[in-house]
C-alpha positions as CSV (number, residue, x, y, z in Angstrom):
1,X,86.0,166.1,176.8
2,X,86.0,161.8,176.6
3,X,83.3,160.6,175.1
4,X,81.5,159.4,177.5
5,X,81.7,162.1,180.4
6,X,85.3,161.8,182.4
7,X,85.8,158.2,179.6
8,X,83.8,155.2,180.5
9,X,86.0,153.5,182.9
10,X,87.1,156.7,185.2
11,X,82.7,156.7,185.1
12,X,83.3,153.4,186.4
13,X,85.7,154.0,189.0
14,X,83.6,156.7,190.8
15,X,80.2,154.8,190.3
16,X,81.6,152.0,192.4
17,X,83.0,154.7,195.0
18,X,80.0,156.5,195.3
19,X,78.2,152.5,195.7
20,X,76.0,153.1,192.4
21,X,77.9,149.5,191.4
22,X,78.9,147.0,193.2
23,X,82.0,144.9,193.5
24,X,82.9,142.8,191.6
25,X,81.5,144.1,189.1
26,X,80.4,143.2,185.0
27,X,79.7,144.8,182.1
28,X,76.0,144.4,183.1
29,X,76.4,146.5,186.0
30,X,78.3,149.2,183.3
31,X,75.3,149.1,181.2
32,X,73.4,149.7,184.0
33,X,75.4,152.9,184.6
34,X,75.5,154.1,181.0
35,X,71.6,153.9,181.1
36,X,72.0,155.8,184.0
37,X,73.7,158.1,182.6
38,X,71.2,158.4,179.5
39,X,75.0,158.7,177.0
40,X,74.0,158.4,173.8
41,X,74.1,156.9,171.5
42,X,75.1,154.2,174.3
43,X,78.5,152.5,173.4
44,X,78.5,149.1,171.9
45,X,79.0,146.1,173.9
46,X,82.8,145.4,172.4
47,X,83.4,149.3,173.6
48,X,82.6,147.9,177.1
49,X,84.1,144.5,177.4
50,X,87.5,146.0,175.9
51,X,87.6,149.2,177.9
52,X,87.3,147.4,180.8
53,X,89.7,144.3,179.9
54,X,92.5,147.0,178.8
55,X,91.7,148.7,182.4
56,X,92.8,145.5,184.3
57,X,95.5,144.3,181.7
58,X,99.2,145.1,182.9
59,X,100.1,144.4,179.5
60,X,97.9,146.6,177.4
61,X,99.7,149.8,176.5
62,X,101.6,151.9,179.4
63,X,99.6,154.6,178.8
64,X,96.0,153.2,179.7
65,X,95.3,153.7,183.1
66,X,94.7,150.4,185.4
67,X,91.9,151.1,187.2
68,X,90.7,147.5,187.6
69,X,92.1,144.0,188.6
70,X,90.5,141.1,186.6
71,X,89.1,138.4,189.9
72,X,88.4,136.2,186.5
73,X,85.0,135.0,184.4
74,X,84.2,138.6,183.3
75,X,84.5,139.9,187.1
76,X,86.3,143.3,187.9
77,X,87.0,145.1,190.9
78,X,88.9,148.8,191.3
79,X,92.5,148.5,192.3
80,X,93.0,149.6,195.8
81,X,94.8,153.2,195.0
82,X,91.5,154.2,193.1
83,X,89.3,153.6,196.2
84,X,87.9,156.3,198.0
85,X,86.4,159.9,197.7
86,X,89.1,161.2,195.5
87,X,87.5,159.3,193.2
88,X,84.0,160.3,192.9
């Protein structure tokens, strides 16, 4: 099992399908959802701002799944094919 229940940013994907975080999004609204959570200990901010970078970055390795698109300025939102109650 991840880490952090399904692995931080699939958390992330259904938290903003299920309206628990809003779009776009930040890694304040990700803290708020690991608090949420009560994971601990809690990830450290670097954890955060690169899981969710590597998410929305076509050229980070093929493997990592792209659940995000980078709208700029630290602002994310979920690609459209990860929208919707599959997701939860």
């Amino acid at each position: 099992m991840p880490k952090y229940g399904r692995g931080l940013n699939r958390e992330v994907v259904a938290a903003v399908n299920e309206a628990f975080i809003t779009e776009p999004f930040t890694v304040r609204e990700v803290r708020r959802l690991i608090k949420h959570k009560g994971w601990k200990p809690e990830p450290p901010e670097e954890y955060v701002v690169v899981a969710l970078a590597n998410g929305a970055s076509d050229n980070h390795s093929p493997t990592y799944k792209k659940y995000f698109l980078s709208t700029g300025e630290g602002l994310y939102e979920l690609r459209g094919e990860y929208k919707g109650s599959n997701w939860l």
